[in-house]
C-alpha positions in Angstrom: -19.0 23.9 -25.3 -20.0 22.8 -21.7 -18.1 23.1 -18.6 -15.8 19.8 -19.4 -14.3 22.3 -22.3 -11.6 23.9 -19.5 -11.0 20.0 -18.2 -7.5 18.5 -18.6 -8.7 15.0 -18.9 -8.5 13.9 -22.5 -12.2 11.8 -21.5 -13.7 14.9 -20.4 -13.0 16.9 -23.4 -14.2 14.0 -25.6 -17.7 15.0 -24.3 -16.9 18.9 -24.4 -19.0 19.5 -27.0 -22.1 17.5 -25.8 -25.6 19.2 -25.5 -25.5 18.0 -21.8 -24.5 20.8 -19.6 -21.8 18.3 -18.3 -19.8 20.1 -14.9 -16.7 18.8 -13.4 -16.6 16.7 -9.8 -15.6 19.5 -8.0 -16.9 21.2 -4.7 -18.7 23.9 -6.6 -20.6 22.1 -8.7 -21.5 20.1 -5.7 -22.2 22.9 -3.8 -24.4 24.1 -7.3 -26.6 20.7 -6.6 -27.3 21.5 -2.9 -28.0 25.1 -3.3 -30.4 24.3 -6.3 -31.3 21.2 -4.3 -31.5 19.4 -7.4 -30.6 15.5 -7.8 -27.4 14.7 -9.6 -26.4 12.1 -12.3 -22.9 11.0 -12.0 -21.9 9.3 -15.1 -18.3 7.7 -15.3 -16.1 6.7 -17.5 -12.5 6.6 -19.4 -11.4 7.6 -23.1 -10.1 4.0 -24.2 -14.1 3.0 -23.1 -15.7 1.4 -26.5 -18.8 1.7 -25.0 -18.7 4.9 -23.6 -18.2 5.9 -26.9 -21.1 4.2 -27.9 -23.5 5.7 -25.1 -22.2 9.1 -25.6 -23.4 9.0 -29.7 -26.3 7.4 -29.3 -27.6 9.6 -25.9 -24.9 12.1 -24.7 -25.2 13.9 -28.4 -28.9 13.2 -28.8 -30.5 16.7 -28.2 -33.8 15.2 -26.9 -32.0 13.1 -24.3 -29.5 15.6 -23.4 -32.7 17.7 -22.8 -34.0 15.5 -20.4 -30.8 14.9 -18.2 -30.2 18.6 -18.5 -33.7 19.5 -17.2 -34.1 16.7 -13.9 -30.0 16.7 -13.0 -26.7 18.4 -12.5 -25.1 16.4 -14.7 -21.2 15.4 -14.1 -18.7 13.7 -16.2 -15.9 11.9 -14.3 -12.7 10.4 -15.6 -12.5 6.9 -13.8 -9.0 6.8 -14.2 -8.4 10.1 -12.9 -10.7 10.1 -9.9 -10.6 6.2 -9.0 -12.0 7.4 -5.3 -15.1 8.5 -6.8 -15.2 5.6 -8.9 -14.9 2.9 -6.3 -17.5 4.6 -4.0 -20.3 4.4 -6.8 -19.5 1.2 -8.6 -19.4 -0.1 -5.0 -23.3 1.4 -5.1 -24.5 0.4 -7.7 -22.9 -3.7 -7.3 -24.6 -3.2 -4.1 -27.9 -3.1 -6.3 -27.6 -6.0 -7.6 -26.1 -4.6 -10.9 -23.0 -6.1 -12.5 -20.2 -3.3 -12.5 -18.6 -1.8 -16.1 -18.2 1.3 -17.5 -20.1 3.5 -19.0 -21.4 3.6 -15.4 -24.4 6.1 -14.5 -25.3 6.3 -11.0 -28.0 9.1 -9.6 -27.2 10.8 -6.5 -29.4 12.6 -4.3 -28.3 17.1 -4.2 -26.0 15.3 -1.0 -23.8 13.1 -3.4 -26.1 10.2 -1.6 -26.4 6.9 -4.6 -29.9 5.9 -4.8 -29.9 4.2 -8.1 -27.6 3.3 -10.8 -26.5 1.0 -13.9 -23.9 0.8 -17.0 -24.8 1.4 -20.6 -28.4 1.9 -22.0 -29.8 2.6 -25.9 -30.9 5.7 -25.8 -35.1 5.1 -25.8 -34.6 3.6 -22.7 -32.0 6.2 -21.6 -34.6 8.8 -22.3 -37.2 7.2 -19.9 -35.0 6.1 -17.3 -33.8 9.9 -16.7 -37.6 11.3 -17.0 -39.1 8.5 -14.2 -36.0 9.1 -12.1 -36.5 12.6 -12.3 -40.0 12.8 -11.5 -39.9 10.2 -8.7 -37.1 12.5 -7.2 -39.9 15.3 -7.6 -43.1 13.3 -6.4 -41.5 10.5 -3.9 -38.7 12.4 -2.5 -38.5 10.9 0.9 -38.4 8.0 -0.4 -35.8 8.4 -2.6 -33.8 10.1 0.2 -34.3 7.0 2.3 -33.3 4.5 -0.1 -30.1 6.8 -0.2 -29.6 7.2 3.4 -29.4 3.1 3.7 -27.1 2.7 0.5 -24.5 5.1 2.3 -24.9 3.5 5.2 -23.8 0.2 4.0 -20.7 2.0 2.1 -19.8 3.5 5.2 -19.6 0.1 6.7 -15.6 -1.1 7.1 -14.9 -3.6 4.9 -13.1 -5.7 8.2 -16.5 -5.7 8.9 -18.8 -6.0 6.0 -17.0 -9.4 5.3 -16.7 -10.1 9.0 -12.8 -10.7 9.0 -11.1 -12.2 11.5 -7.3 -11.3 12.3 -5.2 -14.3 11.7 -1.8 -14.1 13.8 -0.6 -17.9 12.8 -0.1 -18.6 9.4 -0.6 -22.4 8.3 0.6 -23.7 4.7 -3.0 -25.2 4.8 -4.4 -21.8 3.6 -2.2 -22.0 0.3 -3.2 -25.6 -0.2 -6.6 -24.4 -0.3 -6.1 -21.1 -2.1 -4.1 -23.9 -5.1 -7.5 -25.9 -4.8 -9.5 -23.3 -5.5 -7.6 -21.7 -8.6 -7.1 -25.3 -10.0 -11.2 -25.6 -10.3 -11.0 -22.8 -12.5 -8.3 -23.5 -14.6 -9.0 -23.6 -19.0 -6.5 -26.5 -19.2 -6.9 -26.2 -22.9 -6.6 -22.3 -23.6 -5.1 -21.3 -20.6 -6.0 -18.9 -18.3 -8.4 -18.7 -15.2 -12.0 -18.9 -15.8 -14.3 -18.6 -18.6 -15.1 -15.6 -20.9 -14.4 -12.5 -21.1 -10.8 -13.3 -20.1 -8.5 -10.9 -18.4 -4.6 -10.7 -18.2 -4.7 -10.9 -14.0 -1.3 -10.6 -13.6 -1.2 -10.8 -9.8 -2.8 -14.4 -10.2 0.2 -16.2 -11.9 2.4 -14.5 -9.8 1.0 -15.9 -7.0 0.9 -19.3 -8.2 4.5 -19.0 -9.5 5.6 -18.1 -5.5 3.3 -20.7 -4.3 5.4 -23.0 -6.6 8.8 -21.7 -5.0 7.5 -22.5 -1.7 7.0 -25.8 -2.6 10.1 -26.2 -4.1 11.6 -25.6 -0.9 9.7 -27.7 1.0 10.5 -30.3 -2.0 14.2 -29.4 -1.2 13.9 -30.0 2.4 12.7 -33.6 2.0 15.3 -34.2 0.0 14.1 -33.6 -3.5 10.7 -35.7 -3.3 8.7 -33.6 -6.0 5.3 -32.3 -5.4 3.1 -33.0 -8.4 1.7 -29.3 -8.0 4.5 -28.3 -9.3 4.4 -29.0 -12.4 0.8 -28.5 -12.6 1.5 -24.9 -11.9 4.1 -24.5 -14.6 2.4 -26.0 -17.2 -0.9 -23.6 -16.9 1.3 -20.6 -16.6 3.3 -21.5 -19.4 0.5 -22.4 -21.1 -1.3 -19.3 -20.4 1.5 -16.3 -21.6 2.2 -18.9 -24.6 -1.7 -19.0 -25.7 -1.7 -14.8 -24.4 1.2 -14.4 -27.2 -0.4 -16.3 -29.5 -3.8 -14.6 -29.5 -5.8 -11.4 -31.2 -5.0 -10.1 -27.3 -1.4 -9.3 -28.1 -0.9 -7.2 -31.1 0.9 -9.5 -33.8 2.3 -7.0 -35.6 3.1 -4.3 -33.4 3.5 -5.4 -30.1 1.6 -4.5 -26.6 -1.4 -6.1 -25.0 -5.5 -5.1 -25.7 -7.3 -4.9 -22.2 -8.8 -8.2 -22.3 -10.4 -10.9 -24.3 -13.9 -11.4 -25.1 -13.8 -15.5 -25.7 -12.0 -17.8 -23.5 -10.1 -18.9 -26.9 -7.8 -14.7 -25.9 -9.0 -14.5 -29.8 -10.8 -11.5 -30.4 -9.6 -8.5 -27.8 -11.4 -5.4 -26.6 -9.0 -3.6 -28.3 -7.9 -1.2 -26.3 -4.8 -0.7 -24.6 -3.8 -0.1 -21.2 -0.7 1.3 -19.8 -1.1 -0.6 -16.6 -1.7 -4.0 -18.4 1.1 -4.0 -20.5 3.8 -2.5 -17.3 2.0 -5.6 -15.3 2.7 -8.1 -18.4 6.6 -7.0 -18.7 6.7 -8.2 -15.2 5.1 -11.3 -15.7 6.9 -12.1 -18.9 10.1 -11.5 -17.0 9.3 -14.1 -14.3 8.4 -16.8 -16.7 11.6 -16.1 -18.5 13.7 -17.2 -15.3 11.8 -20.0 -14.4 11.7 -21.7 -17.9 14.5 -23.5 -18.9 13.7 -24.6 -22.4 15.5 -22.0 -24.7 12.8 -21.9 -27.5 10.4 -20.9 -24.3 12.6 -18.3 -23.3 13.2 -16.8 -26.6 9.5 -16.4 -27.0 9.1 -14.6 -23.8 11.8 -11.9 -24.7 10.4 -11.5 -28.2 7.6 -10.3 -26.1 8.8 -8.5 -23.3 11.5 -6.7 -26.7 8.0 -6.2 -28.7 5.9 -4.6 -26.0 8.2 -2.3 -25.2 8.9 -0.9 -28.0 5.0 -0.3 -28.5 5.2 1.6 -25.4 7.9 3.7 -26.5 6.6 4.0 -29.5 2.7 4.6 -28.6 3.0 5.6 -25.3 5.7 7.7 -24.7 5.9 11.7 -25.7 8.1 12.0 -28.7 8.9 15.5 -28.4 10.5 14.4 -25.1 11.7 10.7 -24.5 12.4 11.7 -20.6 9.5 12.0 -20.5 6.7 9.9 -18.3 4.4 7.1 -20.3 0.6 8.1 -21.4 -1.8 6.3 -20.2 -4.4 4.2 -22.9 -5.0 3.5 -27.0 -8.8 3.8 -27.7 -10.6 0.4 -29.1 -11.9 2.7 -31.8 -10.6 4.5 -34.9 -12.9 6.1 -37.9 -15.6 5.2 -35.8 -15.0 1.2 -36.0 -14.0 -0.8 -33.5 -10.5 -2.4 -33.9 -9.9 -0.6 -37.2 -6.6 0.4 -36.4 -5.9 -3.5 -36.0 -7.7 -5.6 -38.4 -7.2 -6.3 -42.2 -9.3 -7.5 -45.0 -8.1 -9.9 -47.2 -8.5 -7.3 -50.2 -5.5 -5.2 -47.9 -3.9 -8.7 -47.6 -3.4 -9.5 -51.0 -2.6 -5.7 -52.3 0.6 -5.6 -49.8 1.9 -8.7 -50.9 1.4 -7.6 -54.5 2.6 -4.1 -54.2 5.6 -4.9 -51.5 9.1 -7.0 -52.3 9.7 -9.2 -49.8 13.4 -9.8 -49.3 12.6 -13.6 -47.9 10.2 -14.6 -50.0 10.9 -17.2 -52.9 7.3 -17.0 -54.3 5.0 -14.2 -53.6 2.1 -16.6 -53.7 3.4 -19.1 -51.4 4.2 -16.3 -49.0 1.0 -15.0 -49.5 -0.8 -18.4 -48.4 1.8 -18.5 -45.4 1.1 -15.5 -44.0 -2.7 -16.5 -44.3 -2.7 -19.6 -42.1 0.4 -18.3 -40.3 -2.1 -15.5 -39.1 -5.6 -17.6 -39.6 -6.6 -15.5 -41.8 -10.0 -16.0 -44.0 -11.4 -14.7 -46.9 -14.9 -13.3 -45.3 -12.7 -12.3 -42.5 -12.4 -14.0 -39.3 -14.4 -11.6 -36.8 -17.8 -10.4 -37.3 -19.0 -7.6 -34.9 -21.8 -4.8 -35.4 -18.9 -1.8 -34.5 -16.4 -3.5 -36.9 -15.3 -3.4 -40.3 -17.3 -5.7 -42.7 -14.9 -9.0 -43.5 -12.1 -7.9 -40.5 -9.4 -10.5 -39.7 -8.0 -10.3 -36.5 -4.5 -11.4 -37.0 -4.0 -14.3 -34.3 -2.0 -17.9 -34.3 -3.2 -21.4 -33.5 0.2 -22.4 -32.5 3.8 -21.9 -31.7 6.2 -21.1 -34.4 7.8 -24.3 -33.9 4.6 -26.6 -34.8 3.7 -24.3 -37.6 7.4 -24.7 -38.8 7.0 -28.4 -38.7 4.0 -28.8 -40.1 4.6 -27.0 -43.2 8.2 -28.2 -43.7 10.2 -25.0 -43.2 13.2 -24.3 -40.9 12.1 -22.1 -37.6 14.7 -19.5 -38.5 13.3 -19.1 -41.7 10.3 -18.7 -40.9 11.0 -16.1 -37.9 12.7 -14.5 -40.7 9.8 -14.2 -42.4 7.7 -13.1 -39.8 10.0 -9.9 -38.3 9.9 -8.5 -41.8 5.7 -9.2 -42.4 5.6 -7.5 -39.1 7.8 -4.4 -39.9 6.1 -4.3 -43.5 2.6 -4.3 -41.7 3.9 -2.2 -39.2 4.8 0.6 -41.6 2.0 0.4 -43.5 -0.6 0.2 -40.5 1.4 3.9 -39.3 -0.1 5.4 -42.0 -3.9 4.3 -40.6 -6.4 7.1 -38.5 -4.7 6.0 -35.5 -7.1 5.3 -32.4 -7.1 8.5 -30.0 -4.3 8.6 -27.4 -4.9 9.5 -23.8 -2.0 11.5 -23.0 -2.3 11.9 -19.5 0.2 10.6 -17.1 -0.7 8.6 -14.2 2.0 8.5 -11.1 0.3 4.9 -10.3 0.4 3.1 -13.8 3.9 4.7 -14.5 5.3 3.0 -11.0 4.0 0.0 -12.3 6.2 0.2 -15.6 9.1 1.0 -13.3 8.7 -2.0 -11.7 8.2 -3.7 -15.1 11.1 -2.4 -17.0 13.0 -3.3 -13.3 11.7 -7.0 -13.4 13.0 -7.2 -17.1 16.4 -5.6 -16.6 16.6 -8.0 -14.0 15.6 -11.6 -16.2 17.7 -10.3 -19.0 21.0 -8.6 -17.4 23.3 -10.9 -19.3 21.7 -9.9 -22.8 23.7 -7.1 -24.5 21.0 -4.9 -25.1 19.4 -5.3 -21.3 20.9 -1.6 -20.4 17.8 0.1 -21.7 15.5 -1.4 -20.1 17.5 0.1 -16.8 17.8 3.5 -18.7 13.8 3.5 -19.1 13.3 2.6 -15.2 15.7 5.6 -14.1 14.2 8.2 -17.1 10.4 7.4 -15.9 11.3 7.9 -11.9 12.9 11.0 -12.6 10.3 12.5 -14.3 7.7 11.9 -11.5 10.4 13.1 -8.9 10.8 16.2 -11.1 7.5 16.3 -12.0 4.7 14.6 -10.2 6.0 16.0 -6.2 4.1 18.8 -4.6 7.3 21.9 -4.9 6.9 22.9 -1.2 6.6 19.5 0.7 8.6 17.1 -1.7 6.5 13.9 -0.3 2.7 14.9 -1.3 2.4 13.4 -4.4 -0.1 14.0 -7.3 -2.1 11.6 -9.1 -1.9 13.3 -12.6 0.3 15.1 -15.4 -1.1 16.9 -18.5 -0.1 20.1 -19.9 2.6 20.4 -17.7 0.3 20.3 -14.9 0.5 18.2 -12.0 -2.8 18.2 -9.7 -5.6 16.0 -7.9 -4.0 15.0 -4.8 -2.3 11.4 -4.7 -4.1 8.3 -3.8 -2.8 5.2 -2.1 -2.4 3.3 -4.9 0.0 6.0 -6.2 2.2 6.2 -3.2 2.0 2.3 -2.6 3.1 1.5 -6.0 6.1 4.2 -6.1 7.1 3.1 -3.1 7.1 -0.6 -4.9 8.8 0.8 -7.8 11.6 2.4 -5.8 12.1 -0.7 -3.5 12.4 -2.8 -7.1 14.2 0.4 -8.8 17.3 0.3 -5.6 17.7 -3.6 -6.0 19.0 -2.8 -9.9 20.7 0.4 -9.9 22.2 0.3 -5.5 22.0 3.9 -5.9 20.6 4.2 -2.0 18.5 7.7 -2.7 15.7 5.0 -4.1 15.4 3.0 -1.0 15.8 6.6 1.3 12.9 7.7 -0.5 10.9 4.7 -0.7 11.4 5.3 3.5 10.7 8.7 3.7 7.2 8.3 1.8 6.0 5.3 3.8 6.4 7.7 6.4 4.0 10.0 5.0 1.8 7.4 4.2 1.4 6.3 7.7 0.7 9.9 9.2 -1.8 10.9 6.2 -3.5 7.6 5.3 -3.1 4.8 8.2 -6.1 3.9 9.9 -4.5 3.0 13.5 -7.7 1.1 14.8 -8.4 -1.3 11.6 -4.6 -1.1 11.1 -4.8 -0.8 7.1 -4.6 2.2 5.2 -7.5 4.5 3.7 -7.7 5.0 -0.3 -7.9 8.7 0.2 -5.5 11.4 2.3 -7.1 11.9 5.9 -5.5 15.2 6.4 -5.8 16.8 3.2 -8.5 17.4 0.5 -12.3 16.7 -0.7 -14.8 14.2 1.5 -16.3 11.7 0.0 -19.8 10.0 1.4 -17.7 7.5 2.4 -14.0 6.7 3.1 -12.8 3.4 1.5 -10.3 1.4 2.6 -9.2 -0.8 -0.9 -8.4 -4.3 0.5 -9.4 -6.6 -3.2 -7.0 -7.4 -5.5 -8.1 -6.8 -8.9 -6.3 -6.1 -12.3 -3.9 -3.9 -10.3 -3.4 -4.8 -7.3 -5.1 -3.6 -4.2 -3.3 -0.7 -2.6 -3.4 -2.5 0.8 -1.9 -5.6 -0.2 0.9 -3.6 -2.1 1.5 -1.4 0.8 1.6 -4.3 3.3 4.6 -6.2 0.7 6.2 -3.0 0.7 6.4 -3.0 4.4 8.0 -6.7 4.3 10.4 -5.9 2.0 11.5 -2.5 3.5 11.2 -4.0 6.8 14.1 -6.5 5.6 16.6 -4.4 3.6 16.1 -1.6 6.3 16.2 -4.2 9.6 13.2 -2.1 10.5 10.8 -4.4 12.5 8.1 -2.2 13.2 7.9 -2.5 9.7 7.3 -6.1 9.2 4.9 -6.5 11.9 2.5 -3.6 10.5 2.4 -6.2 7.3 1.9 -9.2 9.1 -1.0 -7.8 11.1 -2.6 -6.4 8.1 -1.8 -9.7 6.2 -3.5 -11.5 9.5 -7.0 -9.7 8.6 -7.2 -11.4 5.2 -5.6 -14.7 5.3 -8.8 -16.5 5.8 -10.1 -14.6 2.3 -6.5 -16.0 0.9 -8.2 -19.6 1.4 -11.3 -19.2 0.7 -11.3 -16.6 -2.6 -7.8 -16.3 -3.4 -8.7 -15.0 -6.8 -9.8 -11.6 -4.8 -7.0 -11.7 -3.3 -4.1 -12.9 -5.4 -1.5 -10.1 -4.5 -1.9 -10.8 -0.5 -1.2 -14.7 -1.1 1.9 -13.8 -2.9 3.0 -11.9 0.6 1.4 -15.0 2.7 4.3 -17.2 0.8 6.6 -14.8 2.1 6.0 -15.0 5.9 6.4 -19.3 5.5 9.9 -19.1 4.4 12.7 -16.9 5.1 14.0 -13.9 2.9 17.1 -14.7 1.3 19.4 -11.5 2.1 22.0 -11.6 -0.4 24.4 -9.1 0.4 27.6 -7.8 -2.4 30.6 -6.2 -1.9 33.0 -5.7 -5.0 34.4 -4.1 -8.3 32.4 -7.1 -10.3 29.0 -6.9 -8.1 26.9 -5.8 -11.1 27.8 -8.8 -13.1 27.9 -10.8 -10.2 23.7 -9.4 -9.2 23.0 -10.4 -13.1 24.2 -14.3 -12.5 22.1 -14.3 -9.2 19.0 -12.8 -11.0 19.0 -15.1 -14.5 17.8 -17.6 -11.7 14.3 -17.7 -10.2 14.4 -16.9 -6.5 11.3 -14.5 -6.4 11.2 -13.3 -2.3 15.3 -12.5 -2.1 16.4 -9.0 -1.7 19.6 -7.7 -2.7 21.8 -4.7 -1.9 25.3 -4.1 -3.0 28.1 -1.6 -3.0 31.6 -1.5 -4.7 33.7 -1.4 -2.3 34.3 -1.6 1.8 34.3 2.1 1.8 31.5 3.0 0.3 30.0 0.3 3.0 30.9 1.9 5.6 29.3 4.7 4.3 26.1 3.4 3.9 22.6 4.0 5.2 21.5 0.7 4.9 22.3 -1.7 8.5 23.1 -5.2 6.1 25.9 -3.3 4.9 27.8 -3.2 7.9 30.8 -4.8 8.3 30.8 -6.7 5.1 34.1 -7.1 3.9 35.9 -8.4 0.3 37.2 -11.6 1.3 40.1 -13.3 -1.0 40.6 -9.8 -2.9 37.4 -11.1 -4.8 33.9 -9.8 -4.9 32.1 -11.8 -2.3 28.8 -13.1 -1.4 27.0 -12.6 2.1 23.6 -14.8 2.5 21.9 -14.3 4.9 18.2 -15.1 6.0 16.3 -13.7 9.3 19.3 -11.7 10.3 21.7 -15.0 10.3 24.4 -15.2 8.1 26.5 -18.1 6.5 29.7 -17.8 5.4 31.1 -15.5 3.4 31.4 -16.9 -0.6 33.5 -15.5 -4.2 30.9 -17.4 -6.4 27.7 -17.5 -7.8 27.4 -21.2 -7.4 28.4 -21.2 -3.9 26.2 -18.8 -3.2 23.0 -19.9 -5.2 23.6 -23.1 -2.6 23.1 -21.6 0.5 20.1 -19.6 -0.7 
């Protein structure tokens, strides 16, 4: 056992029992490389990582190579997803070298933590050589190793206001979303959905964007009196087009539920099959939006099929089962048995034995069942994925078209065949339990389980008049009280930590973890009007702004300024990327709080840090998805919709079936508990008629007072 034997991180203790004398990122060992003066080789990573895996059997385990790292390097093992600081600094490093970024990634440092050299995965020959000519030319041609370093840190210590020479905007123009649209439209698959080519990503924050770019035109559409915008409908038509051919894919688990990390085609066919918490919180949210913006029925039925299946995956996967109060893990491995997507694939020899061996209660012929489940799920006889970690003849289980073509085309009545397909999925479902299951990391990240607050908010929200929509509220409330319980530093009750595990909370809290709490609290108040949310959503802004703001660049650093380890450099994360940037969610926050709260100071702080990027917002939107989204905000006024009554909850769920994406709500009961109220738009607001009424209001102006949805709906 190496030193990664007393880590927490279930990544590091994957490579426990390596012959590479692996340490921790930790001041000691760092101090252990400058006092030996020896080089150090950095190599990161995360458990779900197929190839990781891959690089750690063919190298990591080889004695011979393990030899060679061990004798040229302090060698450290760090969890990505755990120490994301670290991470950004040296992928930043090594892009900077003209290498494409990806994990496993192996950067070599100089005994000061200074990057002089880097690169992903390599086969282990070339591993082997890589580490001894590195070594030796650390040995032989020191100083210029140390001055190659010296200029690489210099460039990451380089703002990034003015590494990309960006220039604060303090108008905004509709002309930058025109050419933010223009530039995602080039990229659009009009056939597969999705932006871009292969691999293909989820990127949540980009539909989102294009969905409020949408509602901005619909009110401009509204103000020149209902003269449609044929962008419009382009928009709705790839989104749509995109979650439908998402759901449809090898991405999305067919028979379980829950989305893989990404698709290796264009075609979301054959996934990398592992599974992110922070993908599938993101896709609830996403799932939920389309829902309210759709108005064809079948659409929306599909959509909450989703959004019901994915969640139950997470409570099911995800979720500690010896306490359901409990947070949500973080990632399902790609691999099981050694294979890659084992856990999720089926040969037709497993096929044919279920259907033989299991009754059916809808099937009329066992045969004919058989053959629908086949092209139902595209299934072949040699299997339908070939790949050299896989099982020989896998099908991944995927569908080349909605349920209701399928119907259609093979003469069957949709609800019969739905039938059919909840009870292949619960059959495959059992059976697949009984599978090596792929390895669970069961560490809990304060930043990916904020974002499933948010999701299980955004859901609760689309689908408040379904019966069963409670729970999704119930899982929202559960998750944020186990990180107030759990995930808060005892003494201070604002520092946060970034990590749970063995009920242990530790390595300080990054931006991204207080930024997206803070978002899940300001989404959490505007379902549940219990006010503690949105107090606390305050108080730790506060904290964020003396511990992390940067008062010259006017953004915030990724890392605490007051408190804990320095880095070679101190980041500022401004790009939007599969989560979004910590900036850009920091600077909505500030919007939104600065409009429930009437706190201008607020607002302004996001405008100006808005201001620095809008010219990026025009001209690579795709970077910066999140902070158009915001940009959409500042064109057209914030609905304020204000409720005071005994019916306001069922009066909130009317108002949020429908798509108005930038409102904000509070509510109360009753006058008196108004009047006792933190929150400044709940002054004064009276029931009017003995009836719950409706206050709209928009930059601080109010109209009338209203008793119904409809008259309120107009005068948003």
């Amino acid at each position: 056992m190496n030193q990664l034997s007393k880590s927490r991180s279930p990544y590091l203790l994957q490579h426990a029992q390596n012959p590479v004398h692996w340490q921790m990122w930790n001041n000691e060992t760092l101090e252990k490389a400058r006092k030996e003066d020896k080089p150090i080789l950095v190599s990161i990573g995360y458990s779900a990582c197929h190839w990781c895996h891959v690089m750690e059997h063919e190298s990591f385990e080889n004695e011979a190579v393990a030899a060679a790292m061990n004798e040229y390097f302090v060698c450290i093992k760090v969890d990505r997803e755990e120490r994301p600081d670290v991470d950004a600094i040296y992928m930043e490093a090594v892009q900077m070298m003209g290498v494409s970024g990806g994990w496993p990634l192996n950067v070599f440092l100089t005994s000061e933590a200074k990057p002089f050299w880097g690169g992903t995965y390599f086969p282990a020959n070339q591993w082997k050589d890589i580490v001894r000519q590195i070594g030796t030319a650390y040995q032989n041609q020191r100083e210029e190793v140390e001055e190659s370093a010296k200029k690489v840190t210099k460039v990451l210590s380089i703002s990034t206001l003015e590494r990309y020479n960006l220039k604060d905007v303090s108008e905004f123009d509709a002309t930058i979303l025109e050419k933010a649209f223009e530039s995602f439209e080039k990229h659009f698959d009009t056939e597969m959905g999705g932006v871009g080519q292969a691999p293909k990503f989820p990127m949540p924050s980009y539909y989102l964007f294009l969905l409020r770019y949408y509602d901005y035109l619909n009110k401009q559409d509204e103000e020149k009196s209902n003269i449609t915008n044929p962008i419009k409908s382009k928009i709705l038509s790839q989104v749509h087009l995109t979650l439908n051919k998402m759901g449809q894919g090898g991405m999305y688990d067919q028979i379980g539920g829950g989305f893989a990390r990404y698709s290796v085609d264009k075609e979301w066919f054959a996934p990398h099959f592992e599974k992110m918490l922070y993908d599938n919180a993101q896709l609830l949210s996403l799932y939920a939006e389309a829902y309210t913006i759709t108005e064809n029925k079948n659409q929306k039925n599909v959509y909450s099929e989703i959004i019901e299946q994915t969640t139950e995956f997470l409570i099911r996967e995800l979720q500690n089962e010896s306490n359901k109060n409990n947070g949500f893990y973080s990632a399902l491995d790609a691999d099981s048995e050694g294979k890659e997507g084992k856990f999720y694939t089926w040969t037709i020899d497993e096929i044919e034995h279920i259907f033989t061996n299991h009754i059916f209660e809808n099937s009329e012929s066992q045969e004919e069942d058989l053959q629908l489940f086949k092209d139902y799920y595209s299934i072949k006889p040699v299997g339908n994925w070939e790949s050299p970690h896989a099982t020989e003849g896998a099908n991944i289980l995927y569908r080349k078209d909605t349920d209701e073509a399928f119907a259609k085309e093979k003469g069957i009545e949709l609800s019969i065949l739905k039938s059919k397909v909840k009870e292949w999925q619960n059959h495959f479902l059992e059976i697949r339990e009984n599978r090596v299951r792929p390895s669970l990391d069961d560490k809990i990240l304060t930043s990916w389980n904020a974002l499933l607050i948010k999701g299980f908010c955004n859901v609760y929200s689309a689908l408040g008049q379904h019966n069963d929509s409670e729970k999704y509220l119930d899982l929202a409330l559960q998750t944020a009280e186990f990180i107030e319980n759990n995930l808060f530093d005892k003494e201070s009750n604002l520092k946060l930590y970034h990590t749970f595990k063995n009920e242990t909370a530790e390595i300080d809290g990054f931006l991204e973890d207080y930024a997206l709490l803070i978002e899940a609290y300001i989404t959490l108040y505007q379902v549940c009007f219990d006010e503690k949310w949105i107090l606390r959503a305050d108080e730790l802004t506060k904290f964020v702004f003396a511990n992390f703001y940067d008062k010259e660049e006017k953004l915030f650093y990724f890392t605490n300024q007051n408190d804990g380890e320095k880095l070679v450099a101190q980041k500022k994360e401004i790009f939007d990327n599969v989560i979004s940037s910590s900036n850009s969610v920091m600077a909505t926050n500030l919007y939104f709080l600065g409009v429930i709260l009437g706190n201008n100071s607020y607002k302004q702080t996001s405008k100006e840090m808005l201001g620095k990027v809008a010219l990026l917002i025009a001209a690579e939107p795709r970077h910066v998805s999140n902070w158009g989204s915001l940009f959409t905000y500042f064109l057209t006024p914030t609905p304020e919709v204000v409720i005071v009554g005994e019916n306001y909850k069922e009066t909130i769920k009317e108002i949020s079936s429908f798509y108005i994406p930038n409102k904000i709500i509070v509510a109360v009961k009753s006058e008196e508990e108004g009047k006792k109220s933190a929150l400044p738009l709940l002054e004064m607001r009276l029931v009017m008629n003995n009836q719950t009424t409706i206050y709209v209001c928009k930059n601080k102006m109010c109209q009338l007072p209203v008793n119904s949805v409809e008259e309120a709906l107009k005068q948003i």
